[in-house]
C-alpha positions in Angstrom: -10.3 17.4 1.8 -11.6 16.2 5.4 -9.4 15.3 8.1 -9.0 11.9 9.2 -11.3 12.8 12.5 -14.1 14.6 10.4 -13.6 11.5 7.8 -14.2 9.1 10.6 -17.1 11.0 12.6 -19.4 12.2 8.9 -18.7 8.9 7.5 -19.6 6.8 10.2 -22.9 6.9 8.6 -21.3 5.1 6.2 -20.6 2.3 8.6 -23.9 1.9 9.7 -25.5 1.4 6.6 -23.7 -1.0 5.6 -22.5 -3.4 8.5 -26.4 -3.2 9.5 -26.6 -6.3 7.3 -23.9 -7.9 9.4 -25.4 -7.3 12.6 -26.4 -10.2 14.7 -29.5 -11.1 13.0 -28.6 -9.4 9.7 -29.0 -10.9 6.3 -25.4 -11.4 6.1 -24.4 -12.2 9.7 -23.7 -15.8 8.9 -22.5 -17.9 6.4 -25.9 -19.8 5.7 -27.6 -16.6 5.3 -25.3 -15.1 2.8 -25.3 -18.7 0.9 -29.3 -18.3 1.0 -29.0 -14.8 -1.1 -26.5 -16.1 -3.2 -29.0 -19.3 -4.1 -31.7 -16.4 -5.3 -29.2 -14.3 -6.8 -28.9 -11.6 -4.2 -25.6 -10.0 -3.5 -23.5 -9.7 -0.6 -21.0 -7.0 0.4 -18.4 -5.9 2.8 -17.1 -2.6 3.4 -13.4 -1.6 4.0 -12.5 2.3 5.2 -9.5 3.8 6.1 -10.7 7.7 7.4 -12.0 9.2 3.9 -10.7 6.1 1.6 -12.7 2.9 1.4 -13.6 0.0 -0.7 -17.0 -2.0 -0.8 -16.5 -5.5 -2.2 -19.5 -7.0 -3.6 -20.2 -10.7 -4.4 -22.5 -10.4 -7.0 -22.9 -8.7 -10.6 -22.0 -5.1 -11.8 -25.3 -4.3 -11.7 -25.3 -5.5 -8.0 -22.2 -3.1 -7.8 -24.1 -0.1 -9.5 -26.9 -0.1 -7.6 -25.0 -0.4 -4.4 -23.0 2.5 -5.7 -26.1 4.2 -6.1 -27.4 3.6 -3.0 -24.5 4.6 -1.0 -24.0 8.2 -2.9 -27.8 8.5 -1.5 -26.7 7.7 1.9 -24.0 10.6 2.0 -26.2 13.1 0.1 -27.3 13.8 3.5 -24.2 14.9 5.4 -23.3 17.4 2.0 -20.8 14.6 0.7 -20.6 13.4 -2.3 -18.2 10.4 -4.4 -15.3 11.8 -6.3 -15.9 10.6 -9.7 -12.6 10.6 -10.6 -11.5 8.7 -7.9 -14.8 6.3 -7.5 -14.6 2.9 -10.3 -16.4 -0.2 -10.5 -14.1 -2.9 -11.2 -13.5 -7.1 -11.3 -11.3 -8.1 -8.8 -8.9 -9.4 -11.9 -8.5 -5.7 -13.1 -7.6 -4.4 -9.7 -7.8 -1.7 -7.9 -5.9 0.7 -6.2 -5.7 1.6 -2.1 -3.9 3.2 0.5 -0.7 3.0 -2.2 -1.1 -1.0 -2.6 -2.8 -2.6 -5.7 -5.5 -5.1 -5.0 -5.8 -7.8 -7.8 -7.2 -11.2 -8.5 -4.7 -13.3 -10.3 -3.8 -16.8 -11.5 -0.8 -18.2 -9.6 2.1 -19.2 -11.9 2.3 -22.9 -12.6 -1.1 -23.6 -11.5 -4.9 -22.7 -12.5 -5.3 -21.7 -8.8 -6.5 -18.0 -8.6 -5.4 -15.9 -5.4 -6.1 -12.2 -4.1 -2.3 -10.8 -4.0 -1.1 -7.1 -2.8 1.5 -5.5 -4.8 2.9 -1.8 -4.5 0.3 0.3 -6.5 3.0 2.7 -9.2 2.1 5.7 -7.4 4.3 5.4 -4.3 6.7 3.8 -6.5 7.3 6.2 -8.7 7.2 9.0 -5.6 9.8 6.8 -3.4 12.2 7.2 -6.9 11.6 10.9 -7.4 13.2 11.6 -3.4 15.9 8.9 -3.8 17.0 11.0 -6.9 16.2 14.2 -5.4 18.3 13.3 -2.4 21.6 11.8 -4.4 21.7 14.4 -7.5 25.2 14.6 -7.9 25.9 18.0 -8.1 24.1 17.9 -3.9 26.1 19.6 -1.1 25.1 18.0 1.5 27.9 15.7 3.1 27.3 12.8 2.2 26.6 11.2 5.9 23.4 13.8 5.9 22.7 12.1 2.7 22.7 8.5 4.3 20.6 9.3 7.1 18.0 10.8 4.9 17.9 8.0 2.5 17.6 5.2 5.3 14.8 7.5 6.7 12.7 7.7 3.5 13.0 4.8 1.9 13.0 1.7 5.4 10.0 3.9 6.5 9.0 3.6 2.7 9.8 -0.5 2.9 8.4 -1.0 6.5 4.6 0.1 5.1 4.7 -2.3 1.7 6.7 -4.8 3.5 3.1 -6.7 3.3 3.2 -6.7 -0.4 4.7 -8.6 -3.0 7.5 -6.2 -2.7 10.6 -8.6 -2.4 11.6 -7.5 -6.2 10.8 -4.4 -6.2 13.2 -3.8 -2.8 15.9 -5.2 -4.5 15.7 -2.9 -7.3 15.4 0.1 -5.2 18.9 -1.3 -3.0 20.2 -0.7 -7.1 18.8 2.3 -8.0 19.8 3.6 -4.5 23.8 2.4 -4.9 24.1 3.4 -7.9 22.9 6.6 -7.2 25.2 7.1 -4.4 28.3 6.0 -6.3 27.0 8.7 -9.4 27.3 11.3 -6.5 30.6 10.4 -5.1 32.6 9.9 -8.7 31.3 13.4 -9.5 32.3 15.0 -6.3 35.5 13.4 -5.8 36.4 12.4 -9.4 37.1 9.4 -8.9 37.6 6.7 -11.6 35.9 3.6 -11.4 39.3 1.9 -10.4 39.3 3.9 -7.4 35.1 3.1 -6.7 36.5 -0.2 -6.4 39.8 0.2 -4.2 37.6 2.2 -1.8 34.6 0.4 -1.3 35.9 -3.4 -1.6 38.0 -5.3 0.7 41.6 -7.0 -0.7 39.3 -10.4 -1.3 37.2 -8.0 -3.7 33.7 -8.2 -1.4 31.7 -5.0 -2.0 31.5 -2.6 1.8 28.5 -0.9 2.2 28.8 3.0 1.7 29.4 4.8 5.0 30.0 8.0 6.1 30.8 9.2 10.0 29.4 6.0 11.1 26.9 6.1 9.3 25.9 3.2 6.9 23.9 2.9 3.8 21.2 0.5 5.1 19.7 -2.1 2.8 16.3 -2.4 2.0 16.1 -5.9 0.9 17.1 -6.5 4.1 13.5 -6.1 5.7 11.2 -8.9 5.6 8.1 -9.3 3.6 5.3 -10.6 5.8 2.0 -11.4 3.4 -1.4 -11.6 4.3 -2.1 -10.9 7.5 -5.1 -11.5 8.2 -6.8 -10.8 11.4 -10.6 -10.3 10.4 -12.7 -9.2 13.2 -9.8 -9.5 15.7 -8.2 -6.3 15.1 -8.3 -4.4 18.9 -10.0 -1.3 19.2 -10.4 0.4 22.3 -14.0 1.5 22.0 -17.1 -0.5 22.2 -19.2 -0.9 19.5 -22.4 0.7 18.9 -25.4 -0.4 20.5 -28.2 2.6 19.0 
């Protein structure tokens, strides 16, 4: 596997090939100019990289697609790299497709026939976020139980902070559950305590539900943390290098 530096330096070959198009001048630098290809059936593309992951979205046919995957496994021969077939697909937008832990997908909005591009949380990082909650509230753990709290609020806000861009709203919800519940699991098991006495010790005398604490330490919610969507910045993100002019 490459580091995120060598990713970034060997595949910046990458980058060149294909925002040459985009390039002031370039078949694709303008909207006229990619509405001219599309007239004669030519497709259009746009590449998206994170250090060794990245995505080319094509407006045009599969076959567009395979060739441009073609073409860019030709491109990398090269610099001795090559496209993981078991990680590489070519798929519709309306199948989806995974990256970075979020799951890209073209769907029909509910109560309308108005499609839209949404993010979710890919199952991946779901499933990985439940196997450490579990892991870390197994009720038969020895840790005390403020040790506990810190290292859940550590994995799973950190966890909620990076999806919070998602349509995650749900799915934070059900982890707050899975999470209590959890808790509560460890603490009848440690203590022995009955339900009755969950109840007396974590409600107040007008029956509202506390939040589990230990040594000042609280059980922080994840539903609690907003979910921002689509934010879109385009071209505008900063970088503090100049781009390339060879």
């Amino acid at each position: 596997m490459l580091s995120p530096l060598l990713a970034n330096i060997a595949l910046s070959v990458l980058d060149e090939h294909l925002h040459r198009g985009w390039e002031p001048g370039g078949e694709l630098s303008t909207d006229y100019r990619r509405g001219r290809r599309r007239a004669i059936g030519l497709p259009s593309w746009r590449l998206v990289r994170y250090a060794d992951d990245f995505v080319v979205l094509v407006e045009g046919t599969r076959q567009d697609t395979e060739t441009l995957h073609e073409e860019i496994a030709q491109v990398l021969a090269p610099i001795g790299l090559r496209l993981s077939p078991a990680k590489t697909q070519v798929v519709h937008l309306s199948e989806g497709f995974d990256f970075l832990g979020f799951h890209i997908q073209w769907r029909r909005k509910r109560g309308t026939n108005k499609w839209y591009v949404y993010t979710f949380i890919a199952d991946r990082p779901l499933r990985s976020v439940k196997a450490k909650i579990r892991h870390l509230t197994h009720r038969t753990s020895q840790q005390g139980l403020a040790v506990v709290l810190i290292n859940l609020n550590r994995i799973t806000l950190g966890w909620a902070h990076y999806f919070r861009h998602a349509v995650a709203k749900h799915i934070f919800s059900k982890l707050d559950d899975l999470v209590w519940w959890r808790l509560v699991r460890l603490l009848r098991a440690r203590h022995h305590w009955s339900w009755s006495d969950v109840r007396r010790r974590l409600t107040t005398p007008t029956g509202r539900w506390l939040p589990i604490s230990s040594d000042g330490i609280e059980l922080r919610k994840i539903s609690a943390i907003s979910v921002t969507r689509y934010r879109y910045r385009g071209n505008k993100i900063p970088t503090p290098w100049a781009p390339a002019t060879t």
